[in-house]
C-alpha positions in Angstrom: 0.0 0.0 0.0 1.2 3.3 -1.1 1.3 5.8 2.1 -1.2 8.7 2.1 1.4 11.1 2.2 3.2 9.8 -0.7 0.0 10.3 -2.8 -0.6 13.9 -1.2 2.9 14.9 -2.1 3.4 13.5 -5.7 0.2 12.6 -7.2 1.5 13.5 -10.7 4.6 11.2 -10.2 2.6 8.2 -9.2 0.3 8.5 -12.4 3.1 8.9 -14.4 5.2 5.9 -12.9 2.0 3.6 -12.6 2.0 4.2 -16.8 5.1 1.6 -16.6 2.4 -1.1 -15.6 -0.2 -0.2 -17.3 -2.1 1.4 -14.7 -4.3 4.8 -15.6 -4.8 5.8 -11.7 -5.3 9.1 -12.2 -9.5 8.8 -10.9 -8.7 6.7 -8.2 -6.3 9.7 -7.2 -8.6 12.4 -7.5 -11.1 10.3 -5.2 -8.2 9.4 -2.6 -7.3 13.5 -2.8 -11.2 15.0 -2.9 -12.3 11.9 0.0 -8.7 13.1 2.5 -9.4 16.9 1.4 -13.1 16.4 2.7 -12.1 14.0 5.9 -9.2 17.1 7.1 -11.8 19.6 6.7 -13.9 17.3 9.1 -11.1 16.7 11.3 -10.9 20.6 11.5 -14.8 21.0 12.4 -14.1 18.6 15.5 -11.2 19.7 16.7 -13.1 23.2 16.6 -16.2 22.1 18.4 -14.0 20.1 20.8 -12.3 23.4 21.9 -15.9 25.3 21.9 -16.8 22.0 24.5 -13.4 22.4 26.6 -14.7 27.1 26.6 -18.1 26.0 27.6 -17.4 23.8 30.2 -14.8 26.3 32.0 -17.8 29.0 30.9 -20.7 26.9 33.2 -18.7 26.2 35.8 -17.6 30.1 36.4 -21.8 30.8 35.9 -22.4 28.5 39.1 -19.6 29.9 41.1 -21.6 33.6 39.9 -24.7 32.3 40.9 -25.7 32.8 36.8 -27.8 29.6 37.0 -30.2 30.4 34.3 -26.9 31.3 32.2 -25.3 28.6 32.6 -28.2 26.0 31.5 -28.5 27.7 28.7 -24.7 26.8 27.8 -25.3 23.1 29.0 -27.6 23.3 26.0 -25.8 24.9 24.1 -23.2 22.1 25.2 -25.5 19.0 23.9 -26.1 20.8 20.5 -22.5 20.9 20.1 -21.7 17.7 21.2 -24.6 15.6 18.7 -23.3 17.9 15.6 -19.8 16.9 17.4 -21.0 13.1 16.6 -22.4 13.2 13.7 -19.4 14.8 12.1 -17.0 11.8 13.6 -19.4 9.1 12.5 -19.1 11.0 9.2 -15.6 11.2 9.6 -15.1 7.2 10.3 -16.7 6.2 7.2 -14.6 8.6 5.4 -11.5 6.8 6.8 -12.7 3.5 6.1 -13.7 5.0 2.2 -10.3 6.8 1.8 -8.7 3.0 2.7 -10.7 1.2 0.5 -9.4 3.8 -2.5 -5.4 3.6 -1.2 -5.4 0.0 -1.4 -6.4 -0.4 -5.2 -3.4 1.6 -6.7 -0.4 -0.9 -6.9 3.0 -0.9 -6.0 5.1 1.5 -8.3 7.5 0.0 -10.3 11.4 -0.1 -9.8 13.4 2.9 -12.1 15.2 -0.5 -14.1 11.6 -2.0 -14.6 11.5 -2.0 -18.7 7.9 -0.2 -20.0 5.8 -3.2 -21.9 2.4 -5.3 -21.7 3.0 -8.7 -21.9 6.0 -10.9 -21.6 7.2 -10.6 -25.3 7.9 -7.1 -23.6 10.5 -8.7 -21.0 14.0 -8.0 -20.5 16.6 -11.6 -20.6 19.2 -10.9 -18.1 21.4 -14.0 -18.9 20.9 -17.5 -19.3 22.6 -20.6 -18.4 23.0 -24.6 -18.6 22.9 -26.4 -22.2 19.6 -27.1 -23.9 19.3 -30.7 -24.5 19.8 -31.5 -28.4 16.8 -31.9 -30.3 15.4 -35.1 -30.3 11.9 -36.7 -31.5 12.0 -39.3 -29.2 12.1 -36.9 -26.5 8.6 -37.0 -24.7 6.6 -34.5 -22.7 6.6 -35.7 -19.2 2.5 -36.4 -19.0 3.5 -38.7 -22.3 7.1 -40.3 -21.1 5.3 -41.2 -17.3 2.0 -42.7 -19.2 0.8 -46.0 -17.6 4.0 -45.7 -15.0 2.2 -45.2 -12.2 4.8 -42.7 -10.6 3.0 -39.6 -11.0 -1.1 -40.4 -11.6 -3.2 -37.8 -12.7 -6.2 -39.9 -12.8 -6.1 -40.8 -9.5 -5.7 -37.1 -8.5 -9.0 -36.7 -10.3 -11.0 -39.3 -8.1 -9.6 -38.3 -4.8 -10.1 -34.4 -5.5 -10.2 -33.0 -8.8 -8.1 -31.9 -11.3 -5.0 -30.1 -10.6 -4.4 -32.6 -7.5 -1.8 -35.2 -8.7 -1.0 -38.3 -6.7 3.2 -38.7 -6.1 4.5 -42.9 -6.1 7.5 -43.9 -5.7 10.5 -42.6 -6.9 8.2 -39.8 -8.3 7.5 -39.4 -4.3 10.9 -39.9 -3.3 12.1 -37.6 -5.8 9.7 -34.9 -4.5 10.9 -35.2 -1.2 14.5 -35.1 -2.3 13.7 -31.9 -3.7 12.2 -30.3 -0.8 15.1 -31.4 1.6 17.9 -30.3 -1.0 16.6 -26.7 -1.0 16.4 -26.4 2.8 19.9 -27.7 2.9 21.0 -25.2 0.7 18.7 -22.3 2.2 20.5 -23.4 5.6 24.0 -22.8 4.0 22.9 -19.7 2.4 22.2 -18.2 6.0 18.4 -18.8 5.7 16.3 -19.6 8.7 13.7 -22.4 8.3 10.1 -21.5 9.7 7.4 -24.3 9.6 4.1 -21.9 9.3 0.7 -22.4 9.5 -0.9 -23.1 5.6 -4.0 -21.6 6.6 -4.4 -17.7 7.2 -6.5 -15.4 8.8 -8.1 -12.0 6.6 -5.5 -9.8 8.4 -2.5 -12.1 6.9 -3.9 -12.0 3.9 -4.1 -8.2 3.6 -1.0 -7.6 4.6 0.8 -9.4 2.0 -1.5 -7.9 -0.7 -3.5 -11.3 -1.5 -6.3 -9.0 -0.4 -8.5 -7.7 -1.8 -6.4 -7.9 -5.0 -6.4 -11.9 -5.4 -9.1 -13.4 -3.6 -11.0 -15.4 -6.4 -7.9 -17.4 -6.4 -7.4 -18.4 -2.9 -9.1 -21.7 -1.2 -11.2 -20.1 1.9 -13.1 -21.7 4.4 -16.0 -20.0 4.8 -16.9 -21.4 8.4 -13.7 -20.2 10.1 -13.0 -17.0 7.7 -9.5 -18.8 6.9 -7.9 -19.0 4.0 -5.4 -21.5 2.2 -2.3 -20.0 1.5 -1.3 -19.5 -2.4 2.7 -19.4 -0.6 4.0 -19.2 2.4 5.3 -15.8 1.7 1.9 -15.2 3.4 2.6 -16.6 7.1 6.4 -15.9 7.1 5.9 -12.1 6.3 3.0 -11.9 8.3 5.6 -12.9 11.0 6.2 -9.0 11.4 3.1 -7.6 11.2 2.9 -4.4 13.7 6.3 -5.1 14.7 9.0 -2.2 15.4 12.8 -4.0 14.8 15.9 -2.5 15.3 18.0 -1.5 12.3 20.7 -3.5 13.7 18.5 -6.9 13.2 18.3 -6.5 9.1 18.4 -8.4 6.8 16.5 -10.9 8.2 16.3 -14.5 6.3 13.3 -16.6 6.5 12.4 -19.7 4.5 9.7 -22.1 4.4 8.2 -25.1 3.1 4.7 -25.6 2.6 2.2 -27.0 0.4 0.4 -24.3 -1.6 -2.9 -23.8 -3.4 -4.0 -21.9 -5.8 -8.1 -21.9 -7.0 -7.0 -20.4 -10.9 -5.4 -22.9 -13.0 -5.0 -21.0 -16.4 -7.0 -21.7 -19.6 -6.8 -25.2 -21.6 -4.2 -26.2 -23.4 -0.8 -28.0 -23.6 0.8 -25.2 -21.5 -1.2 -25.7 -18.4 -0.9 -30.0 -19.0 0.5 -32.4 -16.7 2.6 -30.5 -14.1 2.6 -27.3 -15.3 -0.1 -25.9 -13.3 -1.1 -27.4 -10.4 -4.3 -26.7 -7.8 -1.9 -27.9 -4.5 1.8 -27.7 -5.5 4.8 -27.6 -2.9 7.1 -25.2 -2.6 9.9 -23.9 -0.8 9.9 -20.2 -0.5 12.3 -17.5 0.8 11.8 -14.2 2.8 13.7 -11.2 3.4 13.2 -8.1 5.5 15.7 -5.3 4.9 16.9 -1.7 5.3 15.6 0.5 2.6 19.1 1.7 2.0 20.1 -2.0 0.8 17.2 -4.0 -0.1 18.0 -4.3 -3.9 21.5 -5.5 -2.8 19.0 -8.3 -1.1 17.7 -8.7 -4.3 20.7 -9.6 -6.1 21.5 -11.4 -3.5 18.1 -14.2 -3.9 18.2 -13.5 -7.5 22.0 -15.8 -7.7 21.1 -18.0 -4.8 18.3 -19.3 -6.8 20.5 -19.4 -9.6 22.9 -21.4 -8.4 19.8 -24.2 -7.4 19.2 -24.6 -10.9 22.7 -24.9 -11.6 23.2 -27.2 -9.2 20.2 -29.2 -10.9 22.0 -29.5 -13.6 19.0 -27.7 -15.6 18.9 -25.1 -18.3 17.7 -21.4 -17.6 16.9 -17.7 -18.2 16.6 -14.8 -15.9 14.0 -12.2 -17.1 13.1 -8.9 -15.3 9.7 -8.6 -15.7 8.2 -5.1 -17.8 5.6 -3.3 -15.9 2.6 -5.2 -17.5 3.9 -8.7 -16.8 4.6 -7.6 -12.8 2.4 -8.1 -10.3 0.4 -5.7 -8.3 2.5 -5.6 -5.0 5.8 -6.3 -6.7 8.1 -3.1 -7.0 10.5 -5.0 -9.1 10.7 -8.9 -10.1 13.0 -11.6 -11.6 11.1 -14.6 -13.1 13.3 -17.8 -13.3 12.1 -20.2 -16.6 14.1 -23.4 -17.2 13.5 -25.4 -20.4 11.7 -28.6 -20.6 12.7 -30.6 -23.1 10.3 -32.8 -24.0 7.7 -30.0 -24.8 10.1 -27.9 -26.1 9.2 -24.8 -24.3 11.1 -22.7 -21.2 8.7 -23.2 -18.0 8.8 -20.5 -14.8 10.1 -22.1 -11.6 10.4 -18.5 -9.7 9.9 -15.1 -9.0 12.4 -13.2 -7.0 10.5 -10.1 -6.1 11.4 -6.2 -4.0 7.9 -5.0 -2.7 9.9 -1.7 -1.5 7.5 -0.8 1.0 4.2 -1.7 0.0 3.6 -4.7 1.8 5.5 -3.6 5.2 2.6 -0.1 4.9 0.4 -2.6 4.8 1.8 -4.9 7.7 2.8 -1.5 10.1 6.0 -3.6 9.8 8.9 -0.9 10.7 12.3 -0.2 12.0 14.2 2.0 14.2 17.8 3.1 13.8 19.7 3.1 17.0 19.3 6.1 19.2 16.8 7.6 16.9 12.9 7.5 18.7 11.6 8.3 15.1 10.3 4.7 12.6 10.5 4.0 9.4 8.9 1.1 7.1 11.0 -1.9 6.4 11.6 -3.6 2.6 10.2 -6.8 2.4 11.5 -9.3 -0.5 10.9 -13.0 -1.6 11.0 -15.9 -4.3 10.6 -19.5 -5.0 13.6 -21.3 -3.9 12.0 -23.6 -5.7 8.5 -24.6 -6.7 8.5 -28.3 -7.4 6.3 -29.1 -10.3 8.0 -27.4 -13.4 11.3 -28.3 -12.0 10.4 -31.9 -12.0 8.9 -31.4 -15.3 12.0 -30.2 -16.3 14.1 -32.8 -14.6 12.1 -35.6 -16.0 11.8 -34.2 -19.9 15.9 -32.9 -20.0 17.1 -36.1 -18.3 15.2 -38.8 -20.3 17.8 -41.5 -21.8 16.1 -44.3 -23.5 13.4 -46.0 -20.8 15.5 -44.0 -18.0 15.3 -40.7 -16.3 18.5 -39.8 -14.8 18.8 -37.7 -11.7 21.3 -35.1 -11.4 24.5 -36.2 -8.8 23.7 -33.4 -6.0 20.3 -35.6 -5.7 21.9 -38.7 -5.5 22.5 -39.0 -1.3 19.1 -37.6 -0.7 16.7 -39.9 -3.3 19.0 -43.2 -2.9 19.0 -43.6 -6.1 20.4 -41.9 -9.4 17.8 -42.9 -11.8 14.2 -44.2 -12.7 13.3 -46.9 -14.5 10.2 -46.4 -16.5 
C-alpha cells in the first residue's frame, strides 16, 4: 500500500510511474485527494467544536460559582447541541476513513526505475541464461506422455480423490519430490536462511497484509466457516511474522524460509501449457523471505536472484533470468525476476520462480517498521521473496531434460538424498 502522504505529495509522479504497468490511476487519485481533502476539513470542524466543548465547560462552571444559573443552563444546551453535531461529524468522519482506505489499497506498487515499459511478456527483459539445452530429439517426450501408464506420478487418481490439478506422487516420483524439498532447505540453511514451519492456513488480516487481499481473492481456497484461507505461498505466514512489529536497524536483513504445500483456485485456460505438471491446484514449494533496510534492499535482491540461480545450476537444468516489464509484474511487486528453465520434451522454457522487492508496500500494509539506533523516530522496512523452488515445473524439467532411452536420470547433487540416481520407467 502506497502511504497517504506519498499520494498527497506526488500525485502526478505516481500517475506517471504507474504508466510503466499499465495502470491509468489518475480517478482513483482524485477520489483518494477529494475523499482526505473532505475527511481534514472534518477533522478541522471537530477539533473546533471540541475546543468550543473544553470554553463551555470552564464558561458553566464560572456561571455557578456567579450564581448565573439560568446562564449557565443555557450553555449546558448549548453544550448537547454541540456535542450531537460533534458526533455526527465523527461518525461521518469514520466512514470517510474506512472509504479513503478502501481507495489507497487499489493503486499498486510503483515500479522499480530499471523496470522496462511493456504489456506482456514478449515485452520482458533476458538478463542472462545458463546450462545447455538438450539436443533436439523426436523421441524426446513431454513428461505427462514419457510417465504414461508408469504409475509414478497419476493424474487420474488425483481426479478421483479431489479433482483436477491434485496429482497423486508414487514412488520414486514421491521420493524424488521429497528429495527436492530437503535439497533446497539444505542449501537455504547454507545460504544463512532460517527455516520457519508456518501455518498453511491464514486469517483476513494475513492475507491483507501481503497484498493477496483484496487484489487476489478469487484465487485463494477459503473456508468459509472459520474465515481462513489456504495460502497460495508461504510468503503469506512468514511475512505476516512482522506484522505491527517495530525491529531495530541492527536486526536487518533478516532471512526466513519455508516449506509448505500451496494452493492456488486459478489454474489457467486449456491447453498444452497448463498439461501435466505445469499448473497445479496444490503444489509444494519452498519459498524464501527477506526483511531489509531501505538503504540496501536491492542489494537483497541480487542477492536471492543468484542463490536461486545457483539451485538450478546445481540441478544440472537449463535457464533464463528475465526482469519482468511493468505489465507482466504483479500488483505488489516493486521490481521482479522470473526464473524459466526449459523442458525438453515439450520444447518450451517453464517459470520455476519469482524473485521479487515490494519496496515498502507490503510492510505499509503490515505497520512492519524499523528503528535506527538512538533515533525514537520509525521507518517502514523492505520486504522481498521468491521460490527457492517450486517443485512441479522443476520436476517437469528434470524428468523431460534427463530422459535416456526407458530411463530418467537424476542429477549427482540428488543422489545421497533420493538413494537412487535414476528411474526406471
Amino acid at each position: 500500500m502506497l502511504p497517504l502522504k506519498l499520494i498527497q505529495e506526488n500525485s502526478a509522479f505516481i500517475i506517471e510511474r504507474l504508466k510503466i504497468k499499465n495502470f491509468d490511476a489518475t480517478p482513483i487519485i482524485g477520489r483518494i485527494l477529494a475523499t482526505d481533502e473532505r475527511r481534514r476539513s472534518l477533522q478541522t470542524s471537530i477539533d473546533i467544536q471540541l475546543a468550543d466543548l473544553n470554553n463551555l465547560a470552564k464558561q458553566i462552571g464560572q456561571l455557578f460559582k456567579e450564581g448565573k444559573s439560568q446562564e449557565a443552563d443555557e450553555a449546558k444546551t448549548q453544550t448537547f447541541q454541540i456535542k450531537e453535531q460533534n458526533r455526527i461529524l465523527k461518525e461521518e468522519h469514520s466512514a470517510l476513513e474506512i472509504e479513503l482506505q478502501d481507495l489507497v489499497v487499489q493503486l499498486p506498487n510503483l515500479p522499480y526505475e530499471l523496470v522496462p515499459a511493456g504489456k506482456t511478456p514478449d515485452d520482458n527483459q533476458l538478463i542472462r541464461t545458463g546450462g545447455t539445452i538438450p539436443e533436439p530429439d523426436t523421441n524426446r517426450k513431454a513428461h505427462w506422455d514419457l510417465l504414461a501408464g508408469s504409475g509414478l506420478i497419476d493424474f487420474e487418481l488425483g481426479v478421483k480423490l479431489t479433482g483436477a490439478g491434485f496429482p497423486v506422487y508414487m514412488r520414486e516420483a514421491a521420493r524424488l519430490q521429497r528429495a527436492l524439498i530437503n535439497f533446497f532447505l539444505d542449501q537455504g540453511l547454507k545460504a544463512g536462511f532460517t527455516e520457519v514451519q508456518p501455518p498453511i492456513m491464514v486469517n483476513e488480516a494475513s492475507a491483507y497484509g501481503t497484498g493477496q487481499l483484496p487484489d487476489k481473492e478469487a484465487q485463494m481456497y477459503r473456508s468459509e466457516a472459520d474465515g481462513l484461507y489456504l495460502i497460495p505461498t508461504a510468503e503469506v505466514p512468514v511475512t505476516n511474522i512482522f506484522r505491527d512489529e517495530i525491529l531495530a536497524a541492527e536486526q536487518m536483513p533478516i532471512k526466513y524460509m519455508a516449506y509448505t504445500p500451496c494452493f492456488r483456485r486459478e489454474a489457467g485456460s486449456w491447453g498444452s501449457h497448463v498439461r501435466g505438471l505445469n499448473r497445479l491446484h496444490q503444489f509444494d514449494k519452498v519459498e524464501i523471505v527477506q526483511v531489509r533496510h531501505p538503504d540496501n534492499s536491492y542489494e537483497g535482491l541480487e542477492e536471492m536472484v543468484n542463490y536461486v540461480e545457483s539451485l538450478v545450476n546445481l540441478l544440472e537444468l537449463p535457464y533464463r533470468i528475465i526482469r519482468l516489464c511493468g505489465g507482466d509484474m504483479s500488483f505488489t511487486s516493486a521490481m521482479t525476476y522470473d526464473f524459466e528453465v526449459f523442458a525438453a520434451g515439450q520444447g518450451r522454457w517453464l517459470e520455476v520462480s519469482s524473485v521479487s522487492n515490494f519496496e515498502s508496500f507490503q510492510a505499509n500494509r503490515l505497520k512492519l517498521r524499523f528503528r535506527e539506533k538512538g533515533d525514537k523516530r520509525t521507518r517502514l522496512a523492505h520486504t522481498l521473496n521468491g521460490s527457492a523452488l517450486a517443485l512441479p515445473r522443476i520436476m517437469a524439467g528434470l524428468l523431460e531434460n534427463n530422459q535416456h532411452g526407458n530411463e530418467i536420470l537424476i542429477p549427482e547433487i540428488l543422489h545421497s538424498y533420493t538413494g537412487f540416481d535414476r528411474i526406471r520407467l
